[in-house]
C-alpha positions in Angstrom: 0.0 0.0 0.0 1.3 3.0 -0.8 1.3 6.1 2.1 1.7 9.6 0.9 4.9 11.3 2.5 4.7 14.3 5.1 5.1 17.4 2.9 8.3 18.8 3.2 8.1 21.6 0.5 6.6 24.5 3.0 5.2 28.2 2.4 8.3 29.8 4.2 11.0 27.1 3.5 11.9 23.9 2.6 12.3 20.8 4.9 15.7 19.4 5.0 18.6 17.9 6.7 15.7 16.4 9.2 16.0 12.7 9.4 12.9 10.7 8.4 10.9 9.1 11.6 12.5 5.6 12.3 10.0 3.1 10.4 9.2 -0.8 11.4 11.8 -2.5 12.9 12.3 -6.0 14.4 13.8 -5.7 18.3 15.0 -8.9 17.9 16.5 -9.6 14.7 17.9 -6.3 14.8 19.9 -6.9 18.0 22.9 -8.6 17.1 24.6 -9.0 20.3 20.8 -9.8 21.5 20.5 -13.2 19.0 24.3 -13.9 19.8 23.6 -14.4 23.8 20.2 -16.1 22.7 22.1 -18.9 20.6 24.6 -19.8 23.6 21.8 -19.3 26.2 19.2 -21.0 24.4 16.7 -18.4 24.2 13.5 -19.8 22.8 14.3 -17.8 19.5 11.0 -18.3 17.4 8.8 -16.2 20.2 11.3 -13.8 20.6 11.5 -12.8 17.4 7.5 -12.9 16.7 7.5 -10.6 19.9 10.5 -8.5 18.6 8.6 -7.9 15.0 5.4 -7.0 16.8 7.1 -4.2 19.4 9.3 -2.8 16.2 6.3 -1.6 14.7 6.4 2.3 14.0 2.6 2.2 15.4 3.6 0.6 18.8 6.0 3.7 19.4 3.3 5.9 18.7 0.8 3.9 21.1 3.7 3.6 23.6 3.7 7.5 23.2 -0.3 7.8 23.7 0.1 5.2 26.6 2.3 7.6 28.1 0.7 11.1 27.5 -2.6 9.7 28.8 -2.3 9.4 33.1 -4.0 6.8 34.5 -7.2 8.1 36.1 -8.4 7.3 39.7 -12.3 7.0 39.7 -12.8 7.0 43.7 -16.9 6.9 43.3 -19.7 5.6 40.9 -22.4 8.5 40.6 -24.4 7.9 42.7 -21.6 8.0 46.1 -20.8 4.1 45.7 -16.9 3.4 46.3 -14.9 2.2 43.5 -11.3 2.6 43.9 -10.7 1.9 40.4 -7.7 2.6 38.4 -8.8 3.6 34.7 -6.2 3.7 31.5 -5.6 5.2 27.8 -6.6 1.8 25.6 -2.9 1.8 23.9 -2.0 0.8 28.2 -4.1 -2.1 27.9 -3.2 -2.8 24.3 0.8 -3.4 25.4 -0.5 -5.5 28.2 -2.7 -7.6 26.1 0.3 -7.6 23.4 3.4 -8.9 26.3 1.0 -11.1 28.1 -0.1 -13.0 25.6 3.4 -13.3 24.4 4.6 -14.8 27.3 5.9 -12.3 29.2 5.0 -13.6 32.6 4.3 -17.0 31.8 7.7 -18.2 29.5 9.8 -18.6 32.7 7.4 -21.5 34.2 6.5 -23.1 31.5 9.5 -25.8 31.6 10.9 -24.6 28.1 14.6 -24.2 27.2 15.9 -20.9 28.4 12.9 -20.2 30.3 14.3 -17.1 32.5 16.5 -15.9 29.7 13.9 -15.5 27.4 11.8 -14.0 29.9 14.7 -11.6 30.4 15.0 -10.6 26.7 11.3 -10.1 26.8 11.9 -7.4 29.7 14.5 -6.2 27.5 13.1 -5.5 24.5 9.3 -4.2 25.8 11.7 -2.0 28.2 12.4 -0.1 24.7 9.1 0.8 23.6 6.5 0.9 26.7 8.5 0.4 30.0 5.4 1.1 32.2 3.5 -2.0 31.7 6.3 -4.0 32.7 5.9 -3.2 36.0 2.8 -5.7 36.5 3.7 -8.2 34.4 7.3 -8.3 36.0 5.8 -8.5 39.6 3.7 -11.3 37.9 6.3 -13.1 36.8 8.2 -13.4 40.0 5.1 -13.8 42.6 4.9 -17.3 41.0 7.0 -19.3 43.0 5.7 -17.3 46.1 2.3 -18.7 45.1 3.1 -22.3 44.3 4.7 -22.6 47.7 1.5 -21.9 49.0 -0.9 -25.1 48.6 -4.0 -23.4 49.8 -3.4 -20.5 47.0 -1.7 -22.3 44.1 -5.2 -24.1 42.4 -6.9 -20.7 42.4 -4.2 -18.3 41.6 -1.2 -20.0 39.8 -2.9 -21.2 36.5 -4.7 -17.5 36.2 -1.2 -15.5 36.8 0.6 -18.0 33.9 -2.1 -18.0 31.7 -1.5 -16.2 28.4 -3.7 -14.1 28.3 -5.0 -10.7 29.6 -8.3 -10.0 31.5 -8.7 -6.5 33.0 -12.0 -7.5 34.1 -13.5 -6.6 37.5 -14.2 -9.9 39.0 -13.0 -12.3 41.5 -9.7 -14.5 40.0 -11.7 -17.7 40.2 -13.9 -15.9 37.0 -11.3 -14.7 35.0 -9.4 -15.8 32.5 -5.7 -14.2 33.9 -4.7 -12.6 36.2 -1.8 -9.8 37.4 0.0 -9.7 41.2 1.3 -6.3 42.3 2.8 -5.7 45.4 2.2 -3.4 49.1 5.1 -3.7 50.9 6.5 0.1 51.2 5.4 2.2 54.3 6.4 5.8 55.4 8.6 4.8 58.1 10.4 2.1 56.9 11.1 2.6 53.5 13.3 -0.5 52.5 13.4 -1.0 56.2 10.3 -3.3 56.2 10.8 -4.6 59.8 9.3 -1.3 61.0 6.2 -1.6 59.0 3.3 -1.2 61.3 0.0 -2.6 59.5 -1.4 -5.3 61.7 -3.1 -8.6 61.0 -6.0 -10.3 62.8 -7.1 -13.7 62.5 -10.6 -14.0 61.2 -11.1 -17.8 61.0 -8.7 -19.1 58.8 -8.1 -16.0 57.3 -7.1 -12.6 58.3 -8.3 -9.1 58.3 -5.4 -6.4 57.7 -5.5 -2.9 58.9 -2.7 -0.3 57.8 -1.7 2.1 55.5 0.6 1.4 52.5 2.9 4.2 50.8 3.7 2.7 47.6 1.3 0.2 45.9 2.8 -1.2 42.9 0.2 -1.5 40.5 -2.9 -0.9 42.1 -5.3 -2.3 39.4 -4.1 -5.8 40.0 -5.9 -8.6 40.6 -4.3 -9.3 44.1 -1.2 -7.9 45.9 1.3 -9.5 48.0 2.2 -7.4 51.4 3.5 -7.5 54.6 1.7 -7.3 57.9 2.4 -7.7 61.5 1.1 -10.8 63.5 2.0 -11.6 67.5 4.4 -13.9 65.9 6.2 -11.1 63.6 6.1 -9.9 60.1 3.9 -12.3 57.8 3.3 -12.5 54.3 -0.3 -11.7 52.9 -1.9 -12.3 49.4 -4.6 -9.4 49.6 -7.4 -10.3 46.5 -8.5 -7.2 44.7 -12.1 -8.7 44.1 -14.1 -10.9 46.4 -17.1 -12.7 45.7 -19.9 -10.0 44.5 -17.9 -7.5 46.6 -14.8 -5.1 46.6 -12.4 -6.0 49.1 -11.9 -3.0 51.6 -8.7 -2.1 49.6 -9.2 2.0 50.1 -7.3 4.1 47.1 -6.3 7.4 48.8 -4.6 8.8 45.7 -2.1 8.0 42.8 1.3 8.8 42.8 2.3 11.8 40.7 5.6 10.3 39.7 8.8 11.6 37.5 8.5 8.7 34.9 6.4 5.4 34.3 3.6 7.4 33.5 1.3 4.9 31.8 1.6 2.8 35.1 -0.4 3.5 37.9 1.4 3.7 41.3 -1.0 4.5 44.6 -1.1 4.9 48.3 -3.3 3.0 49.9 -5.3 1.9 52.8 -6.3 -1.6 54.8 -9.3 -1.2 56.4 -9.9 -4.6 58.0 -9.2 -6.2 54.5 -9.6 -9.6 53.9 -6.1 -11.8 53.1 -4.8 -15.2 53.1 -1.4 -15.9 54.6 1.4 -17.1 52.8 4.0 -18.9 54.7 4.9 -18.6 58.4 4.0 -16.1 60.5 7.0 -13.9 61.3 8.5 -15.0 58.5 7.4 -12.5 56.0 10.5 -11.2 55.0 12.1 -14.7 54.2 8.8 -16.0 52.6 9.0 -12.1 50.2 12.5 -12.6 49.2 12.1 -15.4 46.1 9.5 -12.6 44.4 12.1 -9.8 45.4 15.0 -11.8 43.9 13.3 -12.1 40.6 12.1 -8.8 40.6 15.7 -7.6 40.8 16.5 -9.0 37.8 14.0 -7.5 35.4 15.2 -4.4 37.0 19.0 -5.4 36.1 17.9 -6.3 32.7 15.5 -3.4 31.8 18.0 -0.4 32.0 19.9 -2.4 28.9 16.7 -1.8 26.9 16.7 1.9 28.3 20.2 2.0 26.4 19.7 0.0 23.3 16.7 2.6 22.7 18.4 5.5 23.3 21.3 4.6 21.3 19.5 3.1 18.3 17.5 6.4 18.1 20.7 8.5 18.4 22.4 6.7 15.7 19.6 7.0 13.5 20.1 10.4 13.8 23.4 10.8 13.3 23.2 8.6 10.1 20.6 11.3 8.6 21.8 14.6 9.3 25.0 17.0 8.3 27.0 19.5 10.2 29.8 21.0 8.5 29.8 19.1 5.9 29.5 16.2 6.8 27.0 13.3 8.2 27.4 13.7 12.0 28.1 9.7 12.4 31.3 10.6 10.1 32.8 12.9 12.4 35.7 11.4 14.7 34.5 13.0 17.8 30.7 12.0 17.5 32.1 8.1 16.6 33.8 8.0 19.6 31.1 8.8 21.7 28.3 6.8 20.3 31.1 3.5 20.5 32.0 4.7 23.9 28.6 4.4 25.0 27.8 1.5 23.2 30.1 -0.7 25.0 28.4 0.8 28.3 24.5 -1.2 26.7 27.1 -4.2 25.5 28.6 -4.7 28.8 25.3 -4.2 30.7 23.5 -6.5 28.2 26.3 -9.7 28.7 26.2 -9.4 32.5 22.1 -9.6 32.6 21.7 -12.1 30.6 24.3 -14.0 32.2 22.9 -13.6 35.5 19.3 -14.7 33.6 21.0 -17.8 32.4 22.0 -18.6 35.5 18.0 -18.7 37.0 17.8 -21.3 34.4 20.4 -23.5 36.1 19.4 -26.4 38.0 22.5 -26.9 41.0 22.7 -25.0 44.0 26.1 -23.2 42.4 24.0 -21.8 39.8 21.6 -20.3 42.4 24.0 -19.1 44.5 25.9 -17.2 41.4 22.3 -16.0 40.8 22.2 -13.9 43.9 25.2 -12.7 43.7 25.0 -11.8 39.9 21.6 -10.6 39.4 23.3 -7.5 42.8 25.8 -7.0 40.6 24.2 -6.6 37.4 21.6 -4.2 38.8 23.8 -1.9 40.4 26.1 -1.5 37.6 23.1 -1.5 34.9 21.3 1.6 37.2 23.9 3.3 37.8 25.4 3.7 34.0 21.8 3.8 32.3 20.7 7.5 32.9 24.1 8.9 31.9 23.4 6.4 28.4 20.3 7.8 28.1 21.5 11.1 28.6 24.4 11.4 26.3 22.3 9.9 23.7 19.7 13.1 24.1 22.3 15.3 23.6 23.3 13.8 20.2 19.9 15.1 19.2 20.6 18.4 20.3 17.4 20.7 21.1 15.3 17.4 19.3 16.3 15.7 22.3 15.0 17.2 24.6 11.3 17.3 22.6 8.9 14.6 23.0 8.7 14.2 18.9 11.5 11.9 19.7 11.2 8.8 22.3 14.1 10.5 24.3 12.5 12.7 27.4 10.5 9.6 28.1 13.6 7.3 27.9 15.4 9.8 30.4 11.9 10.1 32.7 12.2 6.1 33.1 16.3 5.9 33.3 16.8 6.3 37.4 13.6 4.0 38.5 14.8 0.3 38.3 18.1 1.4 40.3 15.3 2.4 42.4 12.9 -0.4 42.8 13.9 -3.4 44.1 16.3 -1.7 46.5 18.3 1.4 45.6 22.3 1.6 45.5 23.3 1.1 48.9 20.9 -1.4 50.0 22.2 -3.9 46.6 25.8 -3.1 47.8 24.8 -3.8 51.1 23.9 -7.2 49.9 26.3 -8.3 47.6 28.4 -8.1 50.8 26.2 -10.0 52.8 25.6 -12.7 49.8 29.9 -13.2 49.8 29.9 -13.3 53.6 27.3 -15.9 54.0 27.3 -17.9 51.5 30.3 -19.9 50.5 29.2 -20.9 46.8 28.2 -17.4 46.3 32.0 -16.6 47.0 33.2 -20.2 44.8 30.9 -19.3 41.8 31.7 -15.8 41.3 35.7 -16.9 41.6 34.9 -19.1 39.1 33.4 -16.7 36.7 36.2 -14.4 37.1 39.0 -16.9 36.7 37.5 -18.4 33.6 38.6 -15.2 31.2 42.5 -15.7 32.6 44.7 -15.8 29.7 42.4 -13.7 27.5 43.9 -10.7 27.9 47.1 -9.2 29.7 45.2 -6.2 30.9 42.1 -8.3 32.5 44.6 -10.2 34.3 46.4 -7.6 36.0 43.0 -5.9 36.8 41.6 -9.0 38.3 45.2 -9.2 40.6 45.1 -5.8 41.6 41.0 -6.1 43.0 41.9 -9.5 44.4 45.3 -7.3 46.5 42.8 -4.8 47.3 40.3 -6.7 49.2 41.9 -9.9 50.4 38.9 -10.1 52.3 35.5 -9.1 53.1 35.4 -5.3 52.0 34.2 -2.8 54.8 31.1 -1.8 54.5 32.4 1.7 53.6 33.8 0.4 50.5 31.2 -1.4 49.4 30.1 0.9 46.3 34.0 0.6 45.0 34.0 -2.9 45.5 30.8 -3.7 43.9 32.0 -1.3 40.7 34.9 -3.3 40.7 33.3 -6.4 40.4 30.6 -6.3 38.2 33.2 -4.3 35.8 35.2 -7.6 36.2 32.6 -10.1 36.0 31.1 -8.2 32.6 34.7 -8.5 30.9 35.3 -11.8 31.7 31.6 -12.5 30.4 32.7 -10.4 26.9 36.2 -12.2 26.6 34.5 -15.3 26.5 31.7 -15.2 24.7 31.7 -12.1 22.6 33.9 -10.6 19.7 37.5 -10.1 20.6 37.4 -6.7 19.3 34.4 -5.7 21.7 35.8 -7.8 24.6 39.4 -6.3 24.3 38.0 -1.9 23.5 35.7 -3.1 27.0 39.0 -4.0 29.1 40.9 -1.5 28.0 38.5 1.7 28.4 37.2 -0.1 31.6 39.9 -1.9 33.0 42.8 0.1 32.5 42.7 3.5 32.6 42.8 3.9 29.3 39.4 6.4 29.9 38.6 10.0 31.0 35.6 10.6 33.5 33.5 11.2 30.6 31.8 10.1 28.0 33.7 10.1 24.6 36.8 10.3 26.5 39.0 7.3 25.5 42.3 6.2 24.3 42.7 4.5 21.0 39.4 2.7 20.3 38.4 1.2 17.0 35.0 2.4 16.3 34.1 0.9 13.8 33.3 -3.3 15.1 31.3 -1.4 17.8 29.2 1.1 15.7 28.4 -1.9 13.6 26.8 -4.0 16.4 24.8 -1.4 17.3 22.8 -1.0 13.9 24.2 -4.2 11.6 22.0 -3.0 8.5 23.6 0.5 8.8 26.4 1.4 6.3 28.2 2.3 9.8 31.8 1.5 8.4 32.7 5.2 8.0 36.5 5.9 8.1 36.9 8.8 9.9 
């Protein structure tokens, strides 16, 4: 079908040296470092790239863009006084629900396929490029599953709806619907990650409970259930808390919607308990042990998102720079601009290995591969969060004053950089952990020494680098150095990923600009870095291979 083009020819002037809007893309089978972890990993490569087509769609940015212009709306009361506590959304919301649910999105890790977590991962990956807000319910989804399995009285109602393929928005108890979503009510005001202080209490009520408390950060609020802390005599317990009961609401009490920075589509809420009905899950005071398999798998969505944060950013910056002229020349043919764009595109490489690594690793089966897990999946998101909003960032300011315009994908990408390091537990609290993972757990401590000593012999520089860290911290870090340490590591642990299983010429610019000195504080400052293997992974069908 043929489409007529924008007119360009104008009363005042004449349209040029604009580059054209991006058109349909493929996320998947555009993404060659993307199909290259796949192959090793095992990704299940036939969804993924049915699910890549679909989000590369030039219409799917746009909705993404609707989606994200359009706030949720809270509607508190029907008309004639009736409570509600509904959360209502733009149709384009629903569509990219309906669209990565029924893709698999939550489902694909417990289904028993081949690279079950990694493909979930690259889903997270690819839908964090176009829509990241609805990947906040389907990500809780996803990990509340082996919360709920453990749970024998929950499982027969509530695990087959939260796998199911499908999406069902509808307001109706989960035994009546065809799927259904888990958020999360953990958060209160004076606790923060501190959960132990939470103060919402439970009371028996046969053999379920009635909670009463207030909640300062609902994830999700239009879920179908919620799992939350609550105090008991016995300690903090774990709760699920249904959204719907049997022809009735549960007393679930929406005081208002967050008004937040990013993640607009998605609706984020304060809350109230007022003697709400919920089922316990797991042992009383033992909330916080019975939360952590949910939180563990949250963190890794939020490791693996910020890549997609980058990969967008950057794909949309080198568009640009393929399509327009400064001084003569196209900016992607200028030595300075190359530098930078290859500069940051080893920052999305690195970030990309290490997640899907630590993804890979959920798929293992011995207690090794669980224990490198935990310690990878704290090392990938600190290092992912804390280099994605200076990606996002530097890949604005390529744009120039187009940048910073929401014509172009970029403000939202820079809205959403800073909340997965966020979630899940912010900077110190992961660094925090990693030290407590390596002091308490001795495979932990075995596997990641394994990782690490696997790339010696690839390269003089990674070898030294590994030597020095190792002379620096003999030991257990202080606590005081645990950002540096952490840094350290995850820098580490990416390279030896890259010189391993990537290209030795991305592998070997990675060491040296990360490793070694060879690098200013800033982006676009580096030593002698060939350009061109590292502008060509980044958009393969490009004619990249400009000699500057």
């Amino acid at each position: 079908m043929t489409q007529c083009n924008p007119t360009a020819d104008l009363e005042t002037h004449e349209v040029h040296n604009q580059p054209q809007t991006r058109g349909d893309g493929n996320l998947w089978a555009d993404d060659t470092p993307l199909r290259e972890i796949g192959t090793r990993v095992n990704m299940q490569a036939a969804a993924l790239d049915a699910y890549g087509h679909t989000l590369g769609q030039a219409k799917m940015r746009q909705a993404a863009r609707d989606a994200n212009r359009h706030d949720p709306e809270l509607c508190l009361f029907d008309s004639g006084g009736r409570r509600l506590d509904e959360v209502r959304f733009h149709p384009t919301y629903h569509q990219f629900m309906e669209t990565s649910a029924t893709a698999g999105y939550a489902a694909v890790a417990w289904e028993g396929g081949a690279g079950a977590h990694a493909t979930h991962a690259a889903m997270v990956y690819m839908a964090s490029q176009v829509e990241p807000g609805h990947c906040c319910p389907l990500t809780m989804t996803y990990a509340s599953i082996p919360v709920i399995a453990a749970a024998d009285h929950l499982a027969t109602d509530w695990r087959a709806k939260l796998v199911a393929r499908d999406y069902d928005p509808a307001i109706r108890p989960v035994a009546e619907k065809r799927a259904a979503t888990l958020g999360m009510a953990m958060t209160e005001k004076q606790g923060g990650s501190d959960v132990r202080t939470n103060t919402t209490r439970a009371e028996p009520d046969g053999e379920n409970w009635r909670l009463t408390g207030h909640k300062w950060f609902c994830s999700a609020p239009m879920s179908d259930g919620f799992l939350t802390l609550a105090q008991t005599p016995k300690g903090l317990t774990c709760f699920l808390v249904p959204r719907w009961l049997e022809g009735d609401r549960n007393r679930i009490r929406i005081l208002r919607l967050k008004d937040k920075l990013g993640n607009r589509s998605n609706a984020s809420a304060e809350i109230e308990y007022d003697r709400t009905f919920a089922q316990r899950i797991g042992d009383e005071g033992q909330g916080v042990r019975t939360i952590l398999e949910m939180v563990h798998h949250t963190r890794l969505d939020t490791s693996i998102a910020p890549a997609g944060l980058m990969r967008a950013a950057l794909v949309e910056a080198h568009h640009w720079t393929q399509h327009r002229t400064a001084f003569q020349k196209h900016l992607i043919d200028q030595p300075l601009m190359r530098r930078v764009l290859a500069d940051l595109a080893l920052d999305w490489e690195g970030t990309l290995a290490l997640g899907m690594h630590v993804a890979s690793a959920f798929d293992g089966t011995t207690e090794q591969d669980r224990s490198f897990a935990r310690i990878g999946v704290a090392l990938s998101k600190f290092m992912a969060n804390k280099l994605c909003p200076m990606v996002v960032f530097e890949a604005m300011e390529v744009l120039g004053g187009m940048g910073y315009v929401a014509d172009t994908p970029l403000p939202m990408l820079y809205r959403e950089a800073p909340l997965n390091g966020i979630w899940e537990g912010s900077g110190n609290v992961i660094c925090l952990d990693a030290l407590r993972t390596l002091a308490k757990d001795p495979l932990a401590q075995l596997g990641l020494a394994a990782e690490l000593d696997a790339a010696l012999g690839h390269n003089n520089r990674y070898d030294t680098a590994l030597r020095e860290h190792r002379a620096r911290w003999p030991s257990d870090p202080p606590e005081s150095d645990a950002r540096w340490f952490v840094e350290r590591t995850a820098l580490l642990l990416t390279a030896s990923i890259m010189l391993r299983y990537g290209p030795d010429a991305i592998a070997d610019a990675f060491v040296a600009t990360r490793l070694s000195g060879d690098r200013g504080r800033f982006c676009g400052a580096v030593g002698a870095l060939d350009c061109d293997p590292v502008l060509s992974r980044l958009a393969p069908d490009e004619a990249v291979l400009h000699k500057a």
